[in-house]
C-alpha positions in Angstrom: 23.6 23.1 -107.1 24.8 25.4 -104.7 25.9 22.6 -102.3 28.6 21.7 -104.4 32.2 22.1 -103.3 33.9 22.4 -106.7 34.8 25.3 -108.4 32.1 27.2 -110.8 32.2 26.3 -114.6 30.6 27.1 -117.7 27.7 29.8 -117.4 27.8 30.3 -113.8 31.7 31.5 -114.3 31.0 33.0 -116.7 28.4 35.5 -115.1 30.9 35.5 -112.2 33.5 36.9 -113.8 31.7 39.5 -116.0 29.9 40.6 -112.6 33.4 40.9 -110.6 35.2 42.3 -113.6 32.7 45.0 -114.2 33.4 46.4 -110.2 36.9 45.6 -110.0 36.9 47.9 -113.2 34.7 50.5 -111.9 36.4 50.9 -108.1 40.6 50.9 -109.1 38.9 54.0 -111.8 37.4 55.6 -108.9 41.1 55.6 -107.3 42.4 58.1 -109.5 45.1 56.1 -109.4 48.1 57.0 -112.0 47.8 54.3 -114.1 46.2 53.6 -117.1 42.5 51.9 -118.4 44.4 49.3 -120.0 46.6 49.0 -116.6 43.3 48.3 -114.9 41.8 46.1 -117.4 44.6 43.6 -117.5 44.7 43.7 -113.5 40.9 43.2 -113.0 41.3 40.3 -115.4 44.0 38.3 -113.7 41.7 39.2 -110.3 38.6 38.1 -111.5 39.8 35.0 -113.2 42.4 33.7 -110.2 39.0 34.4 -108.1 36.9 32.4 -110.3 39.2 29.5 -110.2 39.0 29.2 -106.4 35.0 30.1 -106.2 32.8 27.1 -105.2 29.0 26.8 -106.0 28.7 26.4 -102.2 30.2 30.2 -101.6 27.9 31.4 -104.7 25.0 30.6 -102.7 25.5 31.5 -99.3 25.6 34.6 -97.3 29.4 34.7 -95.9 29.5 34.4 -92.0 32.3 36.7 -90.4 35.2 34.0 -90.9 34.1 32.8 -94.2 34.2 36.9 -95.3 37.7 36.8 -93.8 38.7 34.2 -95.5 37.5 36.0 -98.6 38.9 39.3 -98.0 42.6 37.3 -97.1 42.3 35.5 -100.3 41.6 38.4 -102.6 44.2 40.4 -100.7 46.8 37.4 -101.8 45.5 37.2 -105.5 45.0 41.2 -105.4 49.2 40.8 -104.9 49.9 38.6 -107.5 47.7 40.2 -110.0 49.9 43.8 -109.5 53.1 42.0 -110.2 
């Protein structure tokens, strides 16, 4: 299952996007940013979602190696962008 290059579905995106939800929720609180739970909720949502479309089975079951993390951290920087829009 995990060496499957298309994008999760069904229970295992599910569990992927209550999982990142839940600390995407938790962290921008821990900003004490000036915006409000509602503000947060709605961008942890587009996140988690835009995140779960582009998620493979193959990156759910692999430790990341240092360009695969990069590539992670590039492409949640570039959702992260569209989501505060």
């Amino acid at each position: 299952m995990f060496s499957r290059d298309e994008a999760i579905d069904g229970e295992a995106r599910k569990s992927f996007i209550a999982d990142t939800q839940f600390a995407c929720v938790q962290k921008q609180a821990s900003l004490n940013q000036a915006i409000t739970q509602q503000q947060i909720q709605t961008y942890c949502t587009c996140l988690t979602e835009k995140m779960a479309d582009t998620t493979t089975y193959k990156q759910l079951g692999t430790e990341l190696a240092a360009k695969a993390l990069a590539d992670l951290q590039q492409k949640v920087g570039a959702i992260s962008n569209l989501c505060r829009q």
